[in-house]
N, CA, C and O atoms as CSV, one atom per row, in Angstrom:
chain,resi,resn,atom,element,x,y,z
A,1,UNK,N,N,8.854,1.961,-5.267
A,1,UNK,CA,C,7.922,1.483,-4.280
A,1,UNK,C,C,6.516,1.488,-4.863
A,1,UNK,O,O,5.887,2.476,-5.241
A,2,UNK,N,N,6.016,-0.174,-4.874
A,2,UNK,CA,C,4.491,0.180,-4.970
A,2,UNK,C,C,3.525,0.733,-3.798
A,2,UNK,O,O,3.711,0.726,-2.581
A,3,UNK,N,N,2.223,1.307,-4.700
A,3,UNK,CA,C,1.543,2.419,-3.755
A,3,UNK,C,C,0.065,0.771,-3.485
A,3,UNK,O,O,-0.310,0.169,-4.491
A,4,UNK,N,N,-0.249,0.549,-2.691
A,4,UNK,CA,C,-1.076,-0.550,-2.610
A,4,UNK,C,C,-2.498,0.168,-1.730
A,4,UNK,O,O,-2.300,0.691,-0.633
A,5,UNK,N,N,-4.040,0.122,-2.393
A,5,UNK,CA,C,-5.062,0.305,-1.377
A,5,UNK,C,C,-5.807,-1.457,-1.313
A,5,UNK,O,O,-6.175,-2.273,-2.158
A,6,UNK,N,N,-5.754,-1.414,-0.046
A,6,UNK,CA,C,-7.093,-2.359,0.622
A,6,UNK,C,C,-8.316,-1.913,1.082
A,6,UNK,O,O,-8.464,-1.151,2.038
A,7,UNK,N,N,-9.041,-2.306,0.519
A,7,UNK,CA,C,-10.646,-1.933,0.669
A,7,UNK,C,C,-11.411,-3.033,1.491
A,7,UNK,O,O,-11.302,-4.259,1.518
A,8,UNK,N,N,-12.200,-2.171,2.130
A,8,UNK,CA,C,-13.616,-3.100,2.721
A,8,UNK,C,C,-13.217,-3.965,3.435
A,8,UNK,O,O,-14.023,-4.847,3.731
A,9,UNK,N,N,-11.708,-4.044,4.023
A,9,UNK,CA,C,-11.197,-5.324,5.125
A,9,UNK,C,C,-11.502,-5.232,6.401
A,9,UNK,O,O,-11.748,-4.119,6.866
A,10,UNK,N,N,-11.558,-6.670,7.416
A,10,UNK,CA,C,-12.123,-6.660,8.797
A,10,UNK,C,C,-10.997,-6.287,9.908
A,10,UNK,O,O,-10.480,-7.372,10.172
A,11,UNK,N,N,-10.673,-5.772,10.308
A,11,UNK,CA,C,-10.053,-5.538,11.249
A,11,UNK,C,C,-9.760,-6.320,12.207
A,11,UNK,O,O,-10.503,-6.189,13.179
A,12,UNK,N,N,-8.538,-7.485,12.352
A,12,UNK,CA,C,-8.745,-8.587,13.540
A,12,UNK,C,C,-8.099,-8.513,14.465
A,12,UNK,O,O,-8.220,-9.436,15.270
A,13,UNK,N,N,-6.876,-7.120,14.871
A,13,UNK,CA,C,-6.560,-6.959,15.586
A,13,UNK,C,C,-5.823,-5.919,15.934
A,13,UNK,O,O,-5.576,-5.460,14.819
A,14,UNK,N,N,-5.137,-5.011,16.918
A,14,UNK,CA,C,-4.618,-3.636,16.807
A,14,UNK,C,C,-4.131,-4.120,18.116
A,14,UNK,O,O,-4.617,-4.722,19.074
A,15,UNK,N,N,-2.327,-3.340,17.598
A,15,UNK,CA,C,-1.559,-3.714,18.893
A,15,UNK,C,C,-0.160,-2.832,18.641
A,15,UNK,O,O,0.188,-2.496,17.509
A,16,UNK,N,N,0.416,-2.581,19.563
A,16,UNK,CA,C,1.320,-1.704,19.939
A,16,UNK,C,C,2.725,-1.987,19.355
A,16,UNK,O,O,2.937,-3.178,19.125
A,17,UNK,N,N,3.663,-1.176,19.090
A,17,UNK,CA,C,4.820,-1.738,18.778
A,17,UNK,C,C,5.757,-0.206,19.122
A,17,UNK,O,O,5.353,0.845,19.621
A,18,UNK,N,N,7.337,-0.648,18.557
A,18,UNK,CA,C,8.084,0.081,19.080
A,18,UNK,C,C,8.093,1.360,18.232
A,18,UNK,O,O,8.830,2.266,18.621
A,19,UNK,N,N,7.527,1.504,17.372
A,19,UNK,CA,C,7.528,2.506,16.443
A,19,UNK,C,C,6.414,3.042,16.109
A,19,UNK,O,O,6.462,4.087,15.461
A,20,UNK,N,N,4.854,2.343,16.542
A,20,UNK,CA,C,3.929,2.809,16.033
A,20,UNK,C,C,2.561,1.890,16.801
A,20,UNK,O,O,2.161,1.632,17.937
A,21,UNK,N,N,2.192,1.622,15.422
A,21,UNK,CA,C,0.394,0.233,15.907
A,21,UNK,C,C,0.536,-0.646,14.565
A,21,UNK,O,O,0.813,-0.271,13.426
A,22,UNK,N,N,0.312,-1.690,14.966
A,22,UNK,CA,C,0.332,-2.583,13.632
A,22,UNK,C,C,-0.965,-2.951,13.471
A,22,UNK,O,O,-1.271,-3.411,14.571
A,23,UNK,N,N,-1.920,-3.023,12.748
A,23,UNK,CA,C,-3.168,-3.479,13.046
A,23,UNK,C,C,-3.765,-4.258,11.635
A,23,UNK,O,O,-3.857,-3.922,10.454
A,24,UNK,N,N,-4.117,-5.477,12.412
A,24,UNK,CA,C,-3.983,-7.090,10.993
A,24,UNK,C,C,-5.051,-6.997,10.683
A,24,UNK,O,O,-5.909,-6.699,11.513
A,25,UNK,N,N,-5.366,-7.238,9.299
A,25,UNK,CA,C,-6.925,-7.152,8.980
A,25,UNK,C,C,-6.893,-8.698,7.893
A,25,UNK,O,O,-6.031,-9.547,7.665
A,26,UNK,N,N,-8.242,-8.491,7.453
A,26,UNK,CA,C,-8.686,-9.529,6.570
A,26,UNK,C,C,-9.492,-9.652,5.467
A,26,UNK,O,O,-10.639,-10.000,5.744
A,27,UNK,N,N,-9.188,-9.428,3.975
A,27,UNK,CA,C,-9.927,-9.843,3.243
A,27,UNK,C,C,-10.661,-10.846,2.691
A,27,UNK,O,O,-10.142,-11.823,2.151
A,28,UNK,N,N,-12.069,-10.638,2.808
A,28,UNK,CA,C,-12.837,-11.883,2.146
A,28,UNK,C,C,-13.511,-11.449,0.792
A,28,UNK,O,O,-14.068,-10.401,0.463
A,29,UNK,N,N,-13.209,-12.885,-0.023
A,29,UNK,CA,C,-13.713,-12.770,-1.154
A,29,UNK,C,C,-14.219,-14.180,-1.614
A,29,UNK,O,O,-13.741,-15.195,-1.108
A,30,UNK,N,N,-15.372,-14.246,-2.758
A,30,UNK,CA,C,-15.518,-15.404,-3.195
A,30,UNK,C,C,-14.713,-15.915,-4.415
A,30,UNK,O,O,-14.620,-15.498,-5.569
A,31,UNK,N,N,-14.203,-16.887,-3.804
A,31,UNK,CA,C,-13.381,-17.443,-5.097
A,31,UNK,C,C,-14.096,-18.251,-6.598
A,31,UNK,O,O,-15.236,-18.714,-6.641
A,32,UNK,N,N,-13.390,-18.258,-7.402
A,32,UNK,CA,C,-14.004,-18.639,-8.752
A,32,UNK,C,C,-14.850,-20.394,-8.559
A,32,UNK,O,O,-15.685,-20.700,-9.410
A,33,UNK,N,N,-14.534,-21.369,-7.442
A,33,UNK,CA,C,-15.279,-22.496,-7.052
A,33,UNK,C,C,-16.443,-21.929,-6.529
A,33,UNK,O,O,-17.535,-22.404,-6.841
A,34,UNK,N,N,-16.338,-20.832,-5.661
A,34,UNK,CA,C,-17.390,-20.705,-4.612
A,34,UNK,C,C,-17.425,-20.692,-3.492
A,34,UNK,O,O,-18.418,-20.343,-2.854
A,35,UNK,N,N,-16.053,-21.171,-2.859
A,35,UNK,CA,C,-15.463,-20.977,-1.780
A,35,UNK,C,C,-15.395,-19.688,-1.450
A,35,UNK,O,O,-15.305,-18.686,-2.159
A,36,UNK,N,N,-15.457,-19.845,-0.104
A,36,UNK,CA,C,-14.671,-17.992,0.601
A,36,UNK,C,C,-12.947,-18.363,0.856
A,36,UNK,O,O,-12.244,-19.227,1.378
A,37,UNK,N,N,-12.820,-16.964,0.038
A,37,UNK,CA,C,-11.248,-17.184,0.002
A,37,UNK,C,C,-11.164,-15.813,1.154
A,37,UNK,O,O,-12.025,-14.958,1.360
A,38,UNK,N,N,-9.874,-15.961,1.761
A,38,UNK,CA,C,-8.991,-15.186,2.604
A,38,UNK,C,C,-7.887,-14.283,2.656
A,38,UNK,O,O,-7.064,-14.956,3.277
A,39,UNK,N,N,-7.354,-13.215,2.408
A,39,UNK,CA,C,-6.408,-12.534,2.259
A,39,UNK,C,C,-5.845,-11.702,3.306
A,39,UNK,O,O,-6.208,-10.526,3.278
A,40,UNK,N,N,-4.839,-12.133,4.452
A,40,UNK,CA,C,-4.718,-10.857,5.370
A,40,UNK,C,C,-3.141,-10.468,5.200
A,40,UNK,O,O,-2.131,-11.099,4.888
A,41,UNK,N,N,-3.522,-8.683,5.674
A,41,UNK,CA,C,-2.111,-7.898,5.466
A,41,UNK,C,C,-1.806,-7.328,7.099
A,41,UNK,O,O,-2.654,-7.558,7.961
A,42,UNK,N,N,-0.816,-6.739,7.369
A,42,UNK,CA,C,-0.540,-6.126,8.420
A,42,UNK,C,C,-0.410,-4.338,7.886
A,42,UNK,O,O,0.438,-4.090,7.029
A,43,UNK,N,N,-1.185,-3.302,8.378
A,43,UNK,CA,C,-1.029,-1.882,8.358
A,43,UNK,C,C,-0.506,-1.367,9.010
A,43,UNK,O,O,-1.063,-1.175,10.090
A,44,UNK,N,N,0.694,-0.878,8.845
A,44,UNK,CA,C,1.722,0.128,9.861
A,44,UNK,C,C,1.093,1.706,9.869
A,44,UNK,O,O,0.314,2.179,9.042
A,45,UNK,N,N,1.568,2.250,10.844
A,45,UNK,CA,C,0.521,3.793,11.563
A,45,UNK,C,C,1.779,3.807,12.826
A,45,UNK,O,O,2.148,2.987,13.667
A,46,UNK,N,N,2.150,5.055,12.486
A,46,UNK,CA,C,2.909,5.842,13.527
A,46,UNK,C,C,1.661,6.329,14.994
A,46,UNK,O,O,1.731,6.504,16.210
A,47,UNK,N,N,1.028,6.357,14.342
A,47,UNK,CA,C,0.070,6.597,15.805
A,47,UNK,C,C,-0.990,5.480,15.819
A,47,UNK,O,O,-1.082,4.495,15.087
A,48,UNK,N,N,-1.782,5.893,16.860
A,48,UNK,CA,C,-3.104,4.737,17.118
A,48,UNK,C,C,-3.815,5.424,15.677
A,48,UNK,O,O,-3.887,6.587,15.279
A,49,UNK,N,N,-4.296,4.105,15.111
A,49,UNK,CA,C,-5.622,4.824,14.420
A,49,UNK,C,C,-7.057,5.102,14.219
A,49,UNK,O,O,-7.772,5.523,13.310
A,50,UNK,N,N,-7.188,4.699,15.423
A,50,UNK,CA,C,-8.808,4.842,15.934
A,50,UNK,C,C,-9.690,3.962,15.489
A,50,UNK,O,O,-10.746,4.282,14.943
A,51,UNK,N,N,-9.247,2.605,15.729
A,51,UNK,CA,C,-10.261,1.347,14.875
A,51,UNK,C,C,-10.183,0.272,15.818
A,51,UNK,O,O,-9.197,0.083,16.531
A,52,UNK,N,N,-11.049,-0.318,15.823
A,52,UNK,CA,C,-11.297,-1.518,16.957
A,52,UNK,C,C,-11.501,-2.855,16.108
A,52,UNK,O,O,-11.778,-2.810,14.910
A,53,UNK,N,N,-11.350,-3.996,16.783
A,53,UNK,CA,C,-11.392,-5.334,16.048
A,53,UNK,C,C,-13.050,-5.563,15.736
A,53,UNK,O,O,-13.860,-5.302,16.626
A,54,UNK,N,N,-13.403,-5.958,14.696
A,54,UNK,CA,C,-14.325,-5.771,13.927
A,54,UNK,C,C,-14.950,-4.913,12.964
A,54,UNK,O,O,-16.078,-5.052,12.491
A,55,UNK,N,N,-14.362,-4.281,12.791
A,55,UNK,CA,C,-14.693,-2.779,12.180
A,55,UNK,C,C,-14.191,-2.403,10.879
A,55,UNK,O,O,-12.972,-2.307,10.732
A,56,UNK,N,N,-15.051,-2.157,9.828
A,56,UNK,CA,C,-14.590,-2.548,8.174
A,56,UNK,C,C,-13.446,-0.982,7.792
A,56,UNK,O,O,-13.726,0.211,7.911
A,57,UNK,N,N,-12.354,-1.539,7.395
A,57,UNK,CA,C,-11.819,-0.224,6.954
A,57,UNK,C,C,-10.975,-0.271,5.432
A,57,UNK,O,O,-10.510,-1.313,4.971
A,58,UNK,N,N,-10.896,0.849,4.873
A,58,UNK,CA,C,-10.196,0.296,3.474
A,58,UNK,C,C,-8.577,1.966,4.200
A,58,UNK,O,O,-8.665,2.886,5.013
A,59,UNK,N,N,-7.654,1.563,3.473
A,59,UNK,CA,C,-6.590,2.256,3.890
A,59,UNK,C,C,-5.499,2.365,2.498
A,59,UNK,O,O,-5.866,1.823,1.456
A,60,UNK,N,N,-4.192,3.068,2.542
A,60,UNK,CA,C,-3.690,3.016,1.387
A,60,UNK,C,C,-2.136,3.166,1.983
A,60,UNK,O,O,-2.101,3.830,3.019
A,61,UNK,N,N,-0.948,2.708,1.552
A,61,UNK,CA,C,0.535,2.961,1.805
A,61,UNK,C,C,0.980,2.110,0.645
A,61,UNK,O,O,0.651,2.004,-0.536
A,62,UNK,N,N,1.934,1.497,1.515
A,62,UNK,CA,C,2.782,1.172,0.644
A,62,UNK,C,C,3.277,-0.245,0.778
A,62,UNK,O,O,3.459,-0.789,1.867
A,63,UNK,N,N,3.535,-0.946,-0.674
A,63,UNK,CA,C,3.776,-2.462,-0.169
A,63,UNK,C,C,4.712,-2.907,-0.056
A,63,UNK,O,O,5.694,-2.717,-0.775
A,64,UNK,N,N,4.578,-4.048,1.465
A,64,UNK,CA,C,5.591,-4.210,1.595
A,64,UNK,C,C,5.728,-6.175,1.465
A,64,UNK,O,O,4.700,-6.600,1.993
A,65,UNK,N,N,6.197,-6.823,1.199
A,65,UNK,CA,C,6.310,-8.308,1.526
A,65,UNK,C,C,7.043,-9.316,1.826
A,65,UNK,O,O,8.025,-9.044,1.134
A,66,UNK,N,N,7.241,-10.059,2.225
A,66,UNK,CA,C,8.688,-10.467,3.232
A,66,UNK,C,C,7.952,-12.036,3.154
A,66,UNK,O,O,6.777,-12.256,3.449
A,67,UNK,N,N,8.811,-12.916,2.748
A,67,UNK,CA,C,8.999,-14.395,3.023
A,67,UNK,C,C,9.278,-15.121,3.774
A,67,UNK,O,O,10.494,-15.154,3.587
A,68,UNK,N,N,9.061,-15.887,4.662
A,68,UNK,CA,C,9.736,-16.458,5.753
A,68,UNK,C,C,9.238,-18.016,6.003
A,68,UNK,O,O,8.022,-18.186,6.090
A,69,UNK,N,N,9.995,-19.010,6.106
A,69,UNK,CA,C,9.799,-20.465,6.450
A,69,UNK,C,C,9.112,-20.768,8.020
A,69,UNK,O,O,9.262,-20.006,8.975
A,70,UNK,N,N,8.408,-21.924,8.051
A,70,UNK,CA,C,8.035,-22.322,9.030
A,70,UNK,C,C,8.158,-23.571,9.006
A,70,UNK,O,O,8.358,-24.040,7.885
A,71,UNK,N,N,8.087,-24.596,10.227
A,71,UNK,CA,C,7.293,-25.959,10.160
A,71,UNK,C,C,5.712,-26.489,10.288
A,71,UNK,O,O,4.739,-26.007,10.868
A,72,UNK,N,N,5.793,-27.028,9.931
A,72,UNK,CA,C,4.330,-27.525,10.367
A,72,UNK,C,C,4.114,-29.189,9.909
A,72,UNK,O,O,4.237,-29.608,8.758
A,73,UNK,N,N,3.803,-29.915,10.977
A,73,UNK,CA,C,3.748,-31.560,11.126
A,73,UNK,C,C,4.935,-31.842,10.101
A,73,UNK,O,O,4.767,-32.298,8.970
A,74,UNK,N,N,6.246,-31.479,10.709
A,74,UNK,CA,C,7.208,-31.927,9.867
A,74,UNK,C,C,8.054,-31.545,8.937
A,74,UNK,O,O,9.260,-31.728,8.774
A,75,UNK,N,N,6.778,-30.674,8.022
A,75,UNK,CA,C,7.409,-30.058,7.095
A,75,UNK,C,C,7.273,-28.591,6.925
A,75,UNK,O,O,6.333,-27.812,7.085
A,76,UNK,N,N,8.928,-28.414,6.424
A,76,UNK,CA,C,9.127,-26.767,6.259
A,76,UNK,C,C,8.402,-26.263,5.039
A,76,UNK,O,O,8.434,-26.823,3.943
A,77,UNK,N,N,7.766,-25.193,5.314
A,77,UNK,CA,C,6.763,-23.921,4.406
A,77,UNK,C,C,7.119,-23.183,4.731
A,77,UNK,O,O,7.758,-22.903,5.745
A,78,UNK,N,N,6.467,-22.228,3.188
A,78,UNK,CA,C,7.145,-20.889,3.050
A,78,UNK,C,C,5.436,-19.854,3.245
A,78,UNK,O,O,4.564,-19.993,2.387
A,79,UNK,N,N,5.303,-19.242,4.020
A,79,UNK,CA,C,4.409,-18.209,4.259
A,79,UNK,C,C,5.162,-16.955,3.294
A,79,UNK,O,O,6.320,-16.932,2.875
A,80,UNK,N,N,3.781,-15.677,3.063
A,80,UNK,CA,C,4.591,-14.827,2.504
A,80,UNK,C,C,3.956,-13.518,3.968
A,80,UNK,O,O,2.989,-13.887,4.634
A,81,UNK,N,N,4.353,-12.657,4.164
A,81,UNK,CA,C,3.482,-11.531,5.076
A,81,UNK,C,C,3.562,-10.324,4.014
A,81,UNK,O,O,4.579,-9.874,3.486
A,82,UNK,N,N,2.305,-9.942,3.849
A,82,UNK,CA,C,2.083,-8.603,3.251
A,82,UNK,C,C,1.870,-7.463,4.269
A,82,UNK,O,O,1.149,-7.558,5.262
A,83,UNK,N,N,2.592,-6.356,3.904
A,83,UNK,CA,C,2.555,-5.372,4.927
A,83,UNK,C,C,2.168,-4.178,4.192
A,83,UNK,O,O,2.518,-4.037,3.020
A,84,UNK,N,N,1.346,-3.152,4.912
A,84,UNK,CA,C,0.742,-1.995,3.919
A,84,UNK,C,C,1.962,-0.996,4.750
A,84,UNK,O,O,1.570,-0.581,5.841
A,85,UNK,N,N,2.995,-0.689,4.457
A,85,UNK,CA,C,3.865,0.417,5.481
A,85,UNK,C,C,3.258,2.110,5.637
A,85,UNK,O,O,2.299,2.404,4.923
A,86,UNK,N,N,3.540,2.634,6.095
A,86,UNK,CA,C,3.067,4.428,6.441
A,86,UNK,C,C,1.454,4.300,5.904
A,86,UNK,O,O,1.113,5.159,5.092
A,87,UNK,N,N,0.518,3.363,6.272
A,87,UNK,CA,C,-0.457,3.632,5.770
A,87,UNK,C,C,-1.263,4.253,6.231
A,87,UNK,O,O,-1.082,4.302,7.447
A,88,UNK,N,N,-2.490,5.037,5.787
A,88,UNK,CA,C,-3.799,5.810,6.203
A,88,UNK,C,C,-5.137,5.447,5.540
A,88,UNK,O,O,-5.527,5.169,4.406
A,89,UNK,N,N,-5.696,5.587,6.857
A,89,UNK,CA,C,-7.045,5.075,6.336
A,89,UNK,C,C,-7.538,6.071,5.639
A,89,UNK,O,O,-7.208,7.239,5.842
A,90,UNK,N,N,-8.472,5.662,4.647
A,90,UNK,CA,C,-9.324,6.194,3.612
A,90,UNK,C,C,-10.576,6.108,4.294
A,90,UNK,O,O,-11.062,7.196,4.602
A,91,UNK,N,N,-11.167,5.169,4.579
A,91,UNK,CA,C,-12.625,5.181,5.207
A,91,UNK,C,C,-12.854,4.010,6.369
A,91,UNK,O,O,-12.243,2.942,6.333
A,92,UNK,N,N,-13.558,4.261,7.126
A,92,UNK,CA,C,-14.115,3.131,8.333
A,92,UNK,C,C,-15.659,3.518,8.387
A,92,UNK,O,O,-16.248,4.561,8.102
A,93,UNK,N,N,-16.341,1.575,9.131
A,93,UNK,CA,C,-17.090,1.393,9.418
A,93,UNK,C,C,-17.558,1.222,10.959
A,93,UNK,O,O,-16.687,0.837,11.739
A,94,UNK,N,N,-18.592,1.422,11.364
A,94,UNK,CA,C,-18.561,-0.028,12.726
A,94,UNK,C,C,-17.966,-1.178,12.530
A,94,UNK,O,O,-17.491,-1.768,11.560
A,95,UNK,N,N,-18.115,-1.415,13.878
A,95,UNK,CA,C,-18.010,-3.003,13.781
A,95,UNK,C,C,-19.211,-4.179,12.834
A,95,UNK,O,O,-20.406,-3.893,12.766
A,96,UNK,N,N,-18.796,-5.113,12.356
A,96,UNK,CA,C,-19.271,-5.809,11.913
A,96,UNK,C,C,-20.296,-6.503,12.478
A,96,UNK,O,O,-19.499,-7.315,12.950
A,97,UNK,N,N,-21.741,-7.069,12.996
A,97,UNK,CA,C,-22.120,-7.832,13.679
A,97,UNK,C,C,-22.130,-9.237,12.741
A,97,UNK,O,O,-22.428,-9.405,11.559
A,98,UNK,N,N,-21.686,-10.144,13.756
A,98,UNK,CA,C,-20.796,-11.432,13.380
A,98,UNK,C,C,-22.338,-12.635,12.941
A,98,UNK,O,O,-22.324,-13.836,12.671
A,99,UNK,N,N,-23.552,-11.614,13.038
A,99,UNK,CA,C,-24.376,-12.731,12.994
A,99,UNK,C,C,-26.033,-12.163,12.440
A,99,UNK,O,O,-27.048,-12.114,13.134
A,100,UNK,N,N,-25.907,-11.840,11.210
A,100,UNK,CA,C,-27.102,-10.796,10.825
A,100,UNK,C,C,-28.239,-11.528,10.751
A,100,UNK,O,O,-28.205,-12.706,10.397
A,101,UNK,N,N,-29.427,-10.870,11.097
A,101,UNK,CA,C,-30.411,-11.813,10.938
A,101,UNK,C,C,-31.433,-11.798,9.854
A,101,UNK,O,O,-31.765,-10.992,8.985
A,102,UNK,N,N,-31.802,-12.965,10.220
A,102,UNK,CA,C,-32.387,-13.204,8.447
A,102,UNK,C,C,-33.757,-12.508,8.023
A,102,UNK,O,O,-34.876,-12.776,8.459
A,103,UNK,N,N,-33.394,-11.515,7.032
A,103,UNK,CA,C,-34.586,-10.270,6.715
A,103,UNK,C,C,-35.373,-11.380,5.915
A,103,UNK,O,O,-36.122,-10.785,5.140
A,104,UNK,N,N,-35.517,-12.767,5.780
A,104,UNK,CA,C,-36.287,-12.769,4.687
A,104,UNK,C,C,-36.041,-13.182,3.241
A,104,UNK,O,O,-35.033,-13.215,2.535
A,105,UNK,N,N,-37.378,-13.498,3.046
A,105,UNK,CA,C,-37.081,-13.597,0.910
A,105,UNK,C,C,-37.014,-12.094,0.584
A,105,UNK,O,O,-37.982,-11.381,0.849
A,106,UNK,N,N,-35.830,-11.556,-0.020
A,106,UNK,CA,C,-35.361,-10.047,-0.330
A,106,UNK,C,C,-36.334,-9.891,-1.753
A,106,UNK,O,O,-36.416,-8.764,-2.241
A,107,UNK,N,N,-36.951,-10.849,-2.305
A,107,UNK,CA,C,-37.947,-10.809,-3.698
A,107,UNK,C,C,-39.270,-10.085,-3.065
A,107,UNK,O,O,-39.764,-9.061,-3.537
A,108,UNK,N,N,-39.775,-10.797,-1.897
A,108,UNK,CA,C,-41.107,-10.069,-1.620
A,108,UNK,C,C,-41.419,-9.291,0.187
A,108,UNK,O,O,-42.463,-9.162,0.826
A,109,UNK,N,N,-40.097,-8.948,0.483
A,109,UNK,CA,C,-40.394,-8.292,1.989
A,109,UNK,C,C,-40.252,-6.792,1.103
A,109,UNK,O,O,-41.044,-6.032,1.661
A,110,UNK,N,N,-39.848,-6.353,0.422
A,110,UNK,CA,C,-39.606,-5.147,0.273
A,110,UNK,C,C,-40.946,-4.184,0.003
A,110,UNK,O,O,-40.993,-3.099,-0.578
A,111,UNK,N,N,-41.962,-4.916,0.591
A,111,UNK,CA,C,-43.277,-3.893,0.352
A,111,UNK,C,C,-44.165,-3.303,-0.683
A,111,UNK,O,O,-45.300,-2.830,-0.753
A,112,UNK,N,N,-43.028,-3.567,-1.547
A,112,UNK,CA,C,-43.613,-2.228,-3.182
A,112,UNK,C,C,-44.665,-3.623,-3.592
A,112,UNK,O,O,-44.463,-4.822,-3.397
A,113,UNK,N,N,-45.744,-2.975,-4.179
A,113,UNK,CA,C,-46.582,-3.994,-4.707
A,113,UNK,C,C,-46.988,-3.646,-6.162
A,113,UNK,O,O,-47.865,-4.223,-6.806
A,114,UNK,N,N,-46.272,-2.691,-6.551
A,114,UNK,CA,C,-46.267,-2.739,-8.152
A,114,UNK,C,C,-46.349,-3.711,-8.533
A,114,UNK,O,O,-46.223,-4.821,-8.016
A,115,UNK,N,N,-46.757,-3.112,-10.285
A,115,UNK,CA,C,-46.171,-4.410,-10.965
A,115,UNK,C,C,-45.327,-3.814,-12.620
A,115,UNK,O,O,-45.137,-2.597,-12.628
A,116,UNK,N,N,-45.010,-4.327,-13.491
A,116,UNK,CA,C,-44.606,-3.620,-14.655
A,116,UNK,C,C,-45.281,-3.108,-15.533
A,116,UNK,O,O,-44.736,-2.531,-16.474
């Protein structure tokens, strides 16, 4: 069994099941174009784990991944689902606010008026 950690992911949802809480998160990253790329897993937890949707958490278990077909306009695809099984969180944040506001040119708000 691989041992798998996810770091710094968003939390998009937490929900109940017959064995535990499954709770789906989401990695973002920039891809080598420049695009924002996407990565989400599902975290299994025998109990609640005290995290709400929005809220940055990194966690560690074990991987799990499972294949499964779908349709879509016609044609059959193959999705893959990544699952982190018996996992525990390592660290949490707040929630994320979905809309930060703009501090500024970060070159000259920062006050210091040195120079070299």
């Amino acid at each position: 069994m691989a041992k798998v950690i996810v770091e710094n992911v968003t939390v998009d949802r937490v929900f109940p099941t017959q064995h535990g809480f499954g709770v789906g998160v989401t990695e973002t990253f920039e891809m080598r174009n420049g695009e924002t790329g996407r990565k989400r897993y599902t975290l299994w937890f025998k109990e609640h784990p005290g995290v709400e949707e929005g809220q940055r958490v990194s966690a560690s278990g074990f991987l799990g991944v499972k294949a499964r077909e779908y349709e879509s306009g016609g044609e059959m695809r193959t999705a893959v689902d990544v699952s982190v099984n018996s996992a525990r969180l390592i660290s949490s944040a707040p929630p994320v606010d979905p809309a930060p506001q703009d501090a500024g040119d970060a070159w000259t708000s920062s006050g210091w008026e040195g120079g070299l």
